[in-house]
Every structure is written in structure tokens, then in C-alpha cells.
N, CA, C and O atoms as CSV, one atom per row, in Angstrom:
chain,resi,resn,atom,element,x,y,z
A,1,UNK,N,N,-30.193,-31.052,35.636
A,1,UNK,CA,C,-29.584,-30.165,34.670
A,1,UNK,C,C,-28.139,-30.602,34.454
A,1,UNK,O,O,-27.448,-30.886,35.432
A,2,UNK,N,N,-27.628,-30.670,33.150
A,2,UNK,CA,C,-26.348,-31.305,32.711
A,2,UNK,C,C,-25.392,-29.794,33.203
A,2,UNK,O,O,-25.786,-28.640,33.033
A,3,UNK,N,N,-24.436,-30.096,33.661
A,3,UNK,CA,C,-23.108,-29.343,33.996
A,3,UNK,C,C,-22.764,-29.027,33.221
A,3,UNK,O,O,-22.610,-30.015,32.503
A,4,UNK,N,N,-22.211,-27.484,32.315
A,4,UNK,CA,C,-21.374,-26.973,32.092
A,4,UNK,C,C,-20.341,-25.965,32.721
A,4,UNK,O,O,-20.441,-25.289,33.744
A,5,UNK,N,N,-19.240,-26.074,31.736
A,5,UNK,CA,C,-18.097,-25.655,32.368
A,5,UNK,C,C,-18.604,-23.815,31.927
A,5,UNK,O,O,-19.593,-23.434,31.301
A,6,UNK,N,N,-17.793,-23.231,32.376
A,6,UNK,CA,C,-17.799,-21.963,32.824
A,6,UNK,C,C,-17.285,-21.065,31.588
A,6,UNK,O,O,-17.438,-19.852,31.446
A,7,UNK,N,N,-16.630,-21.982,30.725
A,7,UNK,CA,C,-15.527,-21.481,29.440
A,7,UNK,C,C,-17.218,-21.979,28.130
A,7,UNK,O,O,-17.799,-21.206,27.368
A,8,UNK,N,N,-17.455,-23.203,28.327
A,8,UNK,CA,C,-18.561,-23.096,27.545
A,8,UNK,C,C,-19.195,-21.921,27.032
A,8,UNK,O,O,-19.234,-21.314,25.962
A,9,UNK,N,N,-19.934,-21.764,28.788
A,9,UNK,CA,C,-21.364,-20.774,29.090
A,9,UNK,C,C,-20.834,-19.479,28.526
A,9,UNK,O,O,-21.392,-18.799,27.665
A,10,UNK,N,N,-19.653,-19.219,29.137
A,10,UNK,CA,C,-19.041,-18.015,28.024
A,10,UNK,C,C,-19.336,-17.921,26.755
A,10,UNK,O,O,-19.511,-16.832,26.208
A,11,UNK,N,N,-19.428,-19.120,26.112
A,11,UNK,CA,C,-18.928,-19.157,24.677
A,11,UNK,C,C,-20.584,-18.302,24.549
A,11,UNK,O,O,-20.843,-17.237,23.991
A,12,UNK,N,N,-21.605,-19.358,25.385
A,12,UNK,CA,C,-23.145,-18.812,24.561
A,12,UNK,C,C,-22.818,-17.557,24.882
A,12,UNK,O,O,-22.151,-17.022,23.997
A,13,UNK,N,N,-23.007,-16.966,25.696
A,13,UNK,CA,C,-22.930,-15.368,26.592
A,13,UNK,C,C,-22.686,-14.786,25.125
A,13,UNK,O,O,-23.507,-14.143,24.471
A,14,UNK,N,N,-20.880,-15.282,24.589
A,14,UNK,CA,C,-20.415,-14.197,23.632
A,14,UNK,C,C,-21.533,-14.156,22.157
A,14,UNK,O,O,-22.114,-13.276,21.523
A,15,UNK,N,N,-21.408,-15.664,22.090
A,15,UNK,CA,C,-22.620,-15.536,20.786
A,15,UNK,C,C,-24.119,-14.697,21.275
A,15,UNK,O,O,-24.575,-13.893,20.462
A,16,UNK,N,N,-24.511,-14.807,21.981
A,16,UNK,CA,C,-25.787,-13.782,22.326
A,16,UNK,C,C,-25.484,-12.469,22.303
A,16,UNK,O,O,-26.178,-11.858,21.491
A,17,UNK,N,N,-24.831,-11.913,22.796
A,17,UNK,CA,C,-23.954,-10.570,23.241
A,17,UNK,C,C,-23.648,-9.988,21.405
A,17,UNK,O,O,-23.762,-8.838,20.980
A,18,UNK,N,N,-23.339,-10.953,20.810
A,18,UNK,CA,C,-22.617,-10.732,19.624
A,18,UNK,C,C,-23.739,-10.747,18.350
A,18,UNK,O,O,-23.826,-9.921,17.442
A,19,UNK,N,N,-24.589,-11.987,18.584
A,19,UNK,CA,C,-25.515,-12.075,17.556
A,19,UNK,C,C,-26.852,-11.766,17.680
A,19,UNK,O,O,-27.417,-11.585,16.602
A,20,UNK,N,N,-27.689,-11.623,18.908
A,20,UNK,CA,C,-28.503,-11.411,19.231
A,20,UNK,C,C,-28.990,-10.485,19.892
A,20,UNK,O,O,-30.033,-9.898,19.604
A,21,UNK,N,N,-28.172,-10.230,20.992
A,21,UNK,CA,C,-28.708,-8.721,21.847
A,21,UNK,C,C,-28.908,-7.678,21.291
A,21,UNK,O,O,-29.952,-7.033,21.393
A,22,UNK,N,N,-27.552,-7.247,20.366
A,22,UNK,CA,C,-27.763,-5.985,19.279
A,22,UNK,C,C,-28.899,-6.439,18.629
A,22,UNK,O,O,-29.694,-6.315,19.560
A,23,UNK,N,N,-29.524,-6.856,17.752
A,23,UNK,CA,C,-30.619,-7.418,17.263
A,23,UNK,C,C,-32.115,-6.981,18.060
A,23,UNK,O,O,-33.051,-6.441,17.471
A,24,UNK,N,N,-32.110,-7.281,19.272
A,24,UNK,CA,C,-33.142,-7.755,19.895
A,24,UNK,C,C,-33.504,-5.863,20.236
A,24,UNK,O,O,-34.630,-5.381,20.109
A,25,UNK,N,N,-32.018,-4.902,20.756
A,25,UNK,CA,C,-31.883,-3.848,21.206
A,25,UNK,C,C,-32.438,-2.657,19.814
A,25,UNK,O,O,-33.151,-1.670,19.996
A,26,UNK,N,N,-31.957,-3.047,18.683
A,26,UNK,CA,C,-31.970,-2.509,17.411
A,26,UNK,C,C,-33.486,-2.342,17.064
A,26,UNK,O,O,-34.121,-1.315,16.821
A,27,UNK,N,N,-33.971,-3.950,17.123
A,27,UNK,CA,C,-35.834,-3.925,16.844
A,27,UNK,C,C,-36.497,-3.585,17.606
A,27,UNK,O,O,-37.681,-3.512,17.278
A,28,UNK,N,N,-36.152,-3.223,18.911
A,28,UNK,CA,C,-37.295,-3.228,20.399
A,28,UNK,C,C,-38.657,-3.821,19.958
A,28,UNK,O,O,-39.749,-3.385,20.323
A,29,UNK,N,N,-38.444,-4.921,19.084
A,29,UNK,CA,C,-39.691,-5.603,19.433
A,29,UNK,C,C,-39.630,-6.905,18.360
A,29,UNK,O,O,-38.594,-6.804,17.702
A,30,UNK,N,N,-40.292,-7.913,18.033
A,30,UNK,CA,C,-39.955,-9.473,17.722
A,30,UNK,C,C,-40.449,-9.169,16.131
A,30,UNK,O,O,-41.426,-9.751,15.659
A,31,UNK,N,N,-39.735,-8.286,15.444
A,31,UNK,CA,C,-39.321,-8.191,14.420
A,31,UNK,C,C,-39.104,-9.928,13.612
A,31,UNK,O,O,-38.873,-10.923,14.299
A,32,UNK,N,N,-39.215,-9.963,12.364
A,32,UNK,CA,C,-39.034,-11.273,11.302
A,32,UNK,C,C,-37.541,-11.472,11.555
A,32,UNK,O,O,-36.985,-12.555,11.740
A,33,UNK,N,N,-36.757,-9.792,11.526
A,33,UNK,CA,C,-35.343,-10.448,11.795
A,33,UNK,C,C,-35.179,-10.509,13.018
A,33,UNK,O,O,-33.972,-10.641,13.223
A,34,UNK,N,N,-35.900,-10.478,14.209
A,34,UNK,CA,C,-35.411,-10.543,15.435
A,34,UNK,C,C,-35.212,-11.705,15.565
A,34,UNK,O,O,-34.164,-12.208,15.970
A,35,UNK,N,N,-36.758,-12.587,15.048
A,35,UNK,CA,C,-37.055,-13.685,15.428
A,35,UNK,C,C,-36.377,-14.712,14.748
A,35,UNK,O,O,-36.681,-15.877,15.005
A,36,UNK,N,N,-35.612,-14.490,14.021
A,36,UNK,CA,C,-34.538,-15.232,12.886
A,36,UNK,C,C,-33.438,-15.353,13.788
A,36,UNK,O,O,-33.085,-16.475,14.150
A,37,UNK,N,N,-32.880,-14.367,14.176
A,37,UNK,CA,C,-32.021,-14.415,14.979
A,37,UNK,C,C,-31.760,-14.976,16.066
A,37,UNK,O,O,-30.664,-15.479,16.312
A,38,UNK,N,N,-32.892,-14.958,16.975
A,38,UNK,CA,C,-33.118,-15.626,17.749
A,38,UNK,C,C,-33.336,-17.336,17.763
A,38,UNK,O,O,-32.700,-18.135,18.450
A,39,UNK,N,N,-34.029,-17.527,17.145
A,39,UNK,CA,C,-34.548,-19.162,16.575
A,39,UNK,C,C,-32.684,-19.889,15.806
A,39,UNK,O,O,-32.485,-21.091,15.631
A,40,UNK,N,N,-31.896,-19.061,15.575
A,40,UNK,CA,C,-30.817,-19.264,14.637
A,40,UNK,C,C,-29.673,-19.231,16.217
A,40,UNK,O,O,-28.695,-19.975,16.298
A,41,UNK,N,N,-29.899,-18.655,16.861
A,41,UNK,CA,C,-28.899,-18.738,18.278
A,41,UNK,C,C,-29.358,-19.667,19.385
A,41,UNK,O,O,-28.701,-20.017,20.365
A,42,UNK,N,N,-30.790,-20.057,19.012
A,42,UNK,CA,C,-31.884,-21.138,19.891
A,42,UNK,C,C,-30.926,-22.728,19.346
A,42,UNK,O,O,-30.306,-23.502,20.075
A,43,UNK,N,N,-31.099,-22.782,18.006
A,43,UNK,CA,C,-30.587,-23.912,17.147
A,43,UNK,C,C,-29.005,-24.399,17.589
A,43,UNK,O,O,-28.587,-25.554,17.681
A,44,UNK,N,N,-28.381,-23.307,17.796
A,44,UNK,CA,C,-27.047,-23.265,18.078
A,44,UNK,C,C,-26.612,-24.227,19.193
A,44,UNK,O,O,-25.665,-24.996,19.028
A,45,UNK,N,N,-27.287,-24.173,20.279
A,45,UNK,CA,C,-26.953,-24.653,21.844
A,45,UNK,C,C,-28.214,-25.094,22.108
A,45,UNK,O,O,-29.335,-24.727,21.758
A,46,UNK,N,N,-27.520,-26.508,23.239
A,46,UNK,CA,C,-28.798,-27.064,23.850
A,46,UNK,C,C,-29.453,-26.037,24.768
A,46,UNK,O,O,-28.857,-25.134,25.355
A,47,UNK,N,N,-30.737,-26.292,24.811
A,47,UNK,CA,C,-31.582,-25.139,25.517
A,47,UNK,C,C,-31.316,-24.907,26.735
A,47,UNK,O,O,-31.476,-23.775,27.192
A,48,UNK,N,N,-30.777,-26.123,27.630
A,48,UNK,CA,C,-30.918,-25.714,29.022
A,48,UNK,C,C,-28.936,-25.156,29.313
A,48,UNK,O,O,-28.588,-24.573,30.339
A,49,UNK,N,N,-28.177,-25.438,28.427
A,49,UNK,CA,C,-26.984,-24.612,28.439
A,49,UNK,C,C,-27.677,-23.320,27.866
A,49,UNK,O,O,-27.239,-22.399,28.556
A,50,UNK,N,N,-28.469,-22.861,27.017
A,50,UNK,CA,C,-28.387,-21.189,26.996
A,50,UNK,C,C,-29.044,-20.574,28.379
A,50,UNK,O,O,-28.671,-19.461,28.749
A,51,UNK,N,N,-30.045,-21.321,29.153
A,51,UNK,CA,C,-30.818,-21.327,30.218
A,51,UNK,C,C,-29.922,-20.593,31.238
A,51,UNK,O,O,-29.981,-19.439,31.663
A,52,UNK,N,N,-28.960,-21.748,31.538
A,52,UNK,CA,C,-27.755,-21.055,32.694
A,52,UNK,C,C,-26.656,-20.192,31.762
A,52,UNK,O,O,-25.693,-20.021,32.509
A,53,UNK,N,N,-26.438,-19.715,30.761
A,53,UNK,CA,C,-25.972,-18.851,30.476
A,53,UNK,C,C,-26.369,-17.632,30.235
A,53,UNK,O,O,-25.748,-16.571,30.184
A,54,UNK,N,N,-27.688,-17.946,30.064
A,54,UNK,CA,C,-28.462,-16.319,30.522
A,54,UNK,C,C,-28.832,-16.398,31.604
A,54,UNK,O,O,-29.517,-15.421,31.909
A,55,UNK,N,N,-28.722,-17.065,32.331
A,55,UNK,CA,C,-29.027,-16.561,33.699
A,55,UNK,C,C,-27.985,-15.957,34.294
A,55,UNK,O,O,-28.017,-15.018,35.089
A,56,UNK,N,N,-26.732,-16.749,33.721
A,56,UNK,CA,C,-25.530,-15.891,34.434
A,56,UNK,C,C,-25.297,-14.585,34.032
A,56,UNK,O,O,-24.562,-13.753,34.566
A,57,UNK,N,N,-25.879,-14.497,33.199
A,57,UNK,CA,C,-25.671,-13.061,32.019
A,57,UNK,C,C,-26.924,-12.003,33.374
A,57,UNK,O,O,-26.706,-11.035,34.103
A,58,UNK,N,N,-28.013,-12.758,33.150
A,58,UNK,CA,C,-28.773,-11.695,33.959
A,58,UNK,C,C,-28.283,-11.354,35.162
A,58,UNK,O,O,-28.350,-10.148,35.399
A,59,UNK,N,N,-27.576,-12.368,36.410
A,59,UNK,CA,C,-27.044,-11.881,37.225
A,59,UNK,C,C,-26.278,-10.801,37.226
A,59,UNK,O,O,-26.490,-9.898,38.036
A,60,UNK,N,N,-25.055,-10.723,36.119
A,60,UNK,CA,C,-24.102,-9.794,35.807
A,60,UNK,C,C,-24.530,-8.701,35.671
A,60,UNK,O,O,-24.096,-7.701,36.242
A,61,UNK,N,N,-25.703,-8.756,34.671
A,61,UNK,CA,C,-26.461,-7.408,33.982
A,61,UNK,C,C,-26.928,-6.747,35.526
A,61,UNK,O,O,-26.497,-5.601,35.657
A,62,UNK,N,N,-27.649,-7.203,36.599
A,62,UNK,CA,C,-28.228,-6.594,37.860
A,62,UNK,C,C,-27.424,-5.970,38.301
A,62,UNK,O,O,-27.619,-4.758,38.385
A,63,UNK,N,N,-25.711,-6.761,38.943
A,63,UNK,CA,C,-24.475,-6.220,39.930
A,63,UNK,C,C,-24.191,-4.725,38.947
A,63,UNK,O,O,-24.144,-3.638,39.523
A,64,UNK,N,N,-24.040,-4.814,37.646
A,64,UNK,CA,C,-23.712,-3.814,36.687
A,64,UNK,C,C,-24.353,-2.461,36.713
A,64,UNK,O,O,-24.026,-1.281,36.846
A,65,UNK,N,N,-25.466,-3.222,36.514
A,65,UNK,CA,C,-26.639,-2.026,36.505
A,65,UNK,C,C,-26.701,-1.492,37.729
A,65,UNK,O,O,-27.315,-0.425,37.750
A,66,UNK,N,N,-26.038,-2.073,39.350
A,66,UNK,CA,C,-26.259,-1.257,40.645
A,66,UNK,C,C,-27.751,-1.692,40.644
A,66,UNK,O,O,-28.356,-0.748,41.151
A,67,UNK,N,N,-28.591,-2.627,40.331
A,67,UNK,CA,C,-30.114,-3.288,40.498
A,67,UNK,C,C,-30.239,-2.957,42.431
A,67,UNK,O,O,-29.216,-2.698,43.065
A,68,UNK,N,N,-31.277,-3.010,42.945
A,68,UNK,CA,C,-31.122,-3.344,43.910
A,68,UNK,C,C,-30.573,-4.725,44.736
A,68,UNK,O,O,-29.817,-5.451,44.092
A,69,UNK,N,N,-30.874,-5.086,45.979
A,69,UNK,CA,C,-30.363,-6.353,46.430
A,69,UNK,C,C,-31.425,-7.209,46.525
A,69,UNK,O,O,-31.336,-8.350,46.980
A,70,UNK,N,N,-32.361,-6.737,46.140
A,70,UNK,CA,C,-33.445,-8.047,45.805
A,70,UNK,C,C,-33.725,-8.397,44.685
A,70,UNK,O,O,-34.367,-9.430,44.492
A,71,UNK,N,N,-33.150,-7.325,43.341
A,71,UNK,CA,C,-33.353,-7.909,42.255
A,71,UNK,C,C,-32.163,-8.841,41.939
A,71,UNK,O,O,-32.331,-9.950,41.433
A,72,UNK,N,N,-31.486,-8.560,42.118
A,72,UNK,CA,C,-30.069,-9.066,42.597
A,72,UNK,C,C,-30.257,-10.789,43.362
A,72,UNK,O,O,-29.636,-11.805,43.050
A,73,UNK,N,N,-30.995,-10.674,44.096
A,73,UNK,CA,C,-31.576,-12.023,44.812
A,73,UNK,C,C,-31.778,-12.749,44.045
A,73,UNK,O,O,-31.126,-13.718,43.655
A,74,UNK,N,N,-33.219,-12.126,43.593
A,74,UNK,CA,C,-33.904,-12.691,42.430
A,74,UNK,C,C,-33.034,-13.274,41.267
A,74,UNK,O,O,-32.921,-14.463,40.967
A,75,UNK,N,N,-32.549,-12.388,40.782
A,75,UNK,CA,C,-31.186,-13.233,39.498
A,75,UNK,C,C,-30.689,-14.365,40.066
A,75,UNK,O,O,-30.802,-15.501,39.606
A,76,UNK,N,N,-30.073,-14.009,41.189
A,76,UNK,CA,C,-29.459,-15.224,41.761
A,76,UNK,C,C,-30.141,-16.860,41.918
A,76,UNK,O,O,-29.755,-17.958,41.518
A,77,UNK,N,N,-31.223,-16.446,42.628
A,77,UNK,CA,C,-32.233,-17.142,42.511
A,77,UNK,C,C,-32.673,-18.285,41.244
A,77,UNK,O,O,-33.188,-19.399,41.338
A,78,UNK,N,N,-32.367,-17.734,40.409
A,78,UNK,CA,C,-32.517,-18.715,39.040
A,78,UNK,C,C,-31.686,-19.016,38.570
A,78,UNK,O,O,-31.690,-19.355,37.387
A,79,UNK,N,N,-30.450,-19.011,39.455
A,79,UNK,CA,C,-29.138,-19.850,39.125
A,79,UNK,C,C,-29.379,-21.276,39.154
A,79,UNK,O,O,-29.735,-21.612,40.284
A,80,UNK,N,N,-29.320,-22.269,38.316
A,80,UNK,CA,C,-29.477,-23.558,38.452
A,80,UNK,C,C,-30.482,-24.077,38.619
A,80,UNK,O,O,-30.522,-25.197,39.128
A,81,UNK,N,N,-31.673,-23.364,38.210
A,81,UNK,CA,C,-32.957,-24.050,37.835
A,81,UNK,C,C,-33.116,-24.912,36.780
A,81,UNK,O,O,-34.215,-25.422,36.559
């Protein structure tokens, strides 16, 4: 897996956070515009940089949410796959 920097992975985080999550939260389900949206933030970044940037995102989302410590694991867990 190619290294990115930390200021990158941010960058996807904000574009997802910004262009997609509301989207995804709005349709609760794979809506024409969900899937636009999605495929249009897919295009954006190489796949395996959005990979570890949602993964870092999911970690965050667990500590946030108070998840337990195994889901919490688990996130962790797919750090750097």
C-alpha cells in the first residue's frame, strides 16, 4: 500500500464528510443521486488512499460514538490493510 501523508487523507475525509456522507445520510439508501455521488468522489482519489482514509474516519467515528473496545479493535484492525 502506497503511503500517504496525514494532511492528504484529511483532504479525502473532508471531501467525503462534505460531498458524500450528507448524501448517503439524506437517501438512506443507493439512490441514482447517491450513487452519482459516490462514483464522482470514487473518481476523485486513488482507491486505496480513500481505503485508509475511511478507515481512519471509521476509527474516529467508534472513539466518538463511545463504540465498545472491540469495535474499536476492530476499526483499528483495518488500519493499513
Amino acid at each position: 500500500m502506497a503511503a500517504y501523508t496525514s494532511v492528504y487523507l484529511a483532504e479525502i475525509v473532508a471531501d467525503y464528510q462534505t460531498n458524500v456522507e450528507p448524501t448517503l445520510l439524506r437517501e438512506r439508501e443507493m439512490t441514482p443521486a447517491a450513487q452519482k455521488t459516490a462514483m464522482d468522489f470514487a473518481a476523485r482519489w486513488p482507491q486505496d488512499a480513500i481505503r485508509a482514509a475511511l478507515d481512519a474516519l471509521n476509527v474516529a467515528y467508534a472513539i466518538r460514538n463511545g463504540s465498545s473496545a472491540s469495535v474499536i479493535a476492530g476499526a483499528l484492525a483495518n488500519l493499513g490493510r
